[in-house]
N, C-alpha and C positions, 0 to 999 in steps of 0.2 A: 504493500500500500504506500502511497505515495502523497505528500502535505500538498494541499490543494487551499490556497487562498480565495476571498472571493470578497470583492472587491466595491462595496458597495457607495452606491452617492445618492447622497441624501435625496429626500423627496422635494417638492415642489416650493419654493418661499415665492414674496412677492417680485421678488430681483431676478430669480428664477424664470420666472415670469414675463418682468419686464426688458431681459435683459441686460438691466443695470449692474454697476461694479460692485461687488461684495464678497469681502473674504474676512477683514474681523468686523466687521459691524455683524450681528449678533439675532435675527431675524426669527422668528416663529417658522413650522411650516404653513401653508394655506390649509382648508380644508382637505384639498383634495392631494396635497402632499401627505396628508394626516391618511387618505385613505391608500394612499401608494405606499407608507409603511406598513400597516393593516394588511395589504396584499400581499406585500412579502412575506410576511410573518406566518400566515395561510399556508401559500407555496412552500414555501421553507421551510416548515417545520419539522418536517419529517426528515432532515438532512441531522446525523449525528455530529453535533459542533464540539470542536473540544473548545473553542474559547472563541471573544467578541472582543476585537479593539477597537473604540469608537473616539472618535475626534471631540475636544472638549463642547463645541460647539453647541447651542441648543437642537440646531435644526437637525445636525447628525445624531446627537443621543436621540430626539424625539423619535427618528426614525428606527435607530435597534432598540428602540422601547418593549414594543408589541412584539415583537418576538424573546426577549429577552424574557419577558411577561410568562407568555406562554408556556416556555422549557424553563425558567428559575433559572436564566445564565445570567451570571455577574460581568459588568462592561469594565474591560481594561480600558482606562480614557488614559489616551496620548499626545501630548500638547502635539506633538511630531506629526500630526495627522492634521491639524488644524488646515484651513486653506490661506492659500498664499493671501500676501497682506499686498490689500494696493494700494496704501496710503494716501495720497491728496486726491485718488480716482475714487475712495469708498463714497456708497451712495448718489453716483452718478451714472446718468449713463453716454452710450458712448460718444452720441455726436457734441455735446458739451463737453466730454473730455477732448475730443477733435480740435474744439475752439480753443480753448483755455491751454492745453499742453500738449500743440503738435507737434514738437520737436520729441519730447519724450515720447510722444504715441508712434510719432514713426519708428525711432527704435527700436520699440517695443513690439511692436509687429513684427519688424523687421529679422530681430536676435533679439528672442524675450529671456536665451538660457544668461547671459550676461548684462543684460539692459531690463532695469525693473521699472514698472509704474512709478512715477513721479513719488519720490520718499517711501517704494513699495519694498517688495521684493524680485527679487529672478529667483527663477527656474533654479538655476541650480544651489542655491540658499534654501530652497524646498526642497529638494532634495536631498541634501547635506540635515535637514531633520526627519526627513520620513521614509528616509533608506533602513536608519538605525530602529525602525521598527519593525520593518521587515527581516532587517536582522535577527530582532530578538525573537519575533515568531518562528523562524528556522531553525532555532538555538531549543529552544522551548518545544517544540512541536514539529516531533520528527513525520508524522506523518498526520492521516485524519485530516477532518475541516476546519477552517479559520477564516470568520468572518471578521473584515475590516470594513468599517463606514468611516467615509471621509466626504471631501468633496471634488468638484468638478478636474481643475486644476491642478489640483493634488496628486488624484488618484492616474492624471493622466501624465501629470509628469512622473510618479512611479513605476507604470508600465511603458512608457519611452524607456527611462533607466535599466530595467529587467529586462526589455526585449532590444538593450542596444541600439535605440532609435536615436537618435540626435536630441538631444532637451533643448533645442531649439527651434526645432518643429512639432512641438505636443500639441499645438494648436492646430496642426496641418495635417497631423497623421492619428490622433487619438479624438474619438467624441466621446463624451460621456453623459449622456441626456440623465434627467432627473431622475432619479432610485433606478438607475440601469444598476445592471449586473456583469461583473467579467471576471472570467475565472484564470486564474494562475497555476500550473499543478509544476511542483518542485520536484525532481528524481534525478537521477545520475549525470543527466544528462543538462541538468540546469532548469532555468524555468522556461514553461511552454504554453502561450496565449491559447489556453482551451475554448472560451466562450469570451465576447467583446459586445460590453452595453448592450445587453440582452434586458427587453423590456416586456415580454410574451407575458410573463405569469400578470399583468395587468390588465387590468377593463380596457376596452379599446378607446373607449373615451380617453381616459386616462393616458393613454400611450400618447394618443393624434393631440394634446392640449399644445399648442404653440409655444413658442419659446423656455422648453424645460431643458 
């Protein structure tokens, strides 16, 4: 048997939504975020977890709540998981940050693993904290499942880092829509992208909602 991560991102917030910048401002999920953890917790339950790391964040714990709930598993909270900080861009969104910080935005599009949002962070400073997590689950948990909730950004610059994508393309090569699922499975052979923002075990509604 073989350690199998699985990768989860939060459900649904208003930012989420709007597609405005948010990574430490601190947001509730929406209703229907509320029922895209719900859903998971349904599908998933039957998967035997040996453990749950969840990002300090409210919207990520809200989201391993209900499953948490359901099986009695205690959440390892990992500042490490947190999502990237975008400092003078939190709470906006993007064509206001266009105006106000185009020289930073283009960078930042440009080579986000080096160049961070305006007093943010880069890629690879997320990285440099949410590797050492993964770490410690591999350390910890030779084999079995292991659910991680984090977020968008986070979870995408993680698996660029694992599958030796350039962390400067996590925006170009990884999506990660709202409470998707992607799975990781560890063995001899290193880690291997089994399943990528899989969003099936959801209402259809829920899946088609814009901007998650």
């Amino acid at each position: 048997m073989s350690l199998k991560i699985y990768f989860l991102r939060h459900g649904e917030t208003e930012y989420s939504k709007q597609g405005a910048f948010c990574g430490a401002i601190d947001p509730e999920l929406t209703a229907e975020g509320s029922q895209m953890a719900e859903a998971f917790a349904g599908s998933y339950r039957s998967i035997a977890w040996e453990d749950v790391y969840v990002s300090p964040m409210k919207r990520a714990i809200a989201t391993a709540q209900p499953l948490c709930d359901v099986l009695g598993l205690t959440m390892q909270i990992r500042d490490g998981l947190r999502e990237i900080a975008y400092g003078d861009w939190e709470d906006r969104e993007q064509e206001e940050v266009k105006l106000h910080y185009e020289q930073d935005y283009i960078r930042w599009l440009t080579e986000p693993a080096w160049n961070p949002p305006t007093n943010g962070e880069t890629a690879v400073q997320v990285a440099s904290r949410a590797l050492p997590i993964v770490a410690e689950i591999e350390s910890s948990h030779k084999d079995g499942n292991v659910l991680v909730v984090s977020h968008k950004a986070t979870i995408r610059i993680i698996l660029c880092s694992l599958m030796g994508i350039d962390l400067g393309r996590y925006r170009d090569r990884i999506d990660a829509p709202a409470a998707s699922v992607s799975i990781i499975k560890f063995d001899v052979h290193g880690p291997m992208l089994e399943v990528l923002g899989d969003r099936n075990y959801m209402l259809r509604e829920l899946r088609e909602r814009a901007g998650t």
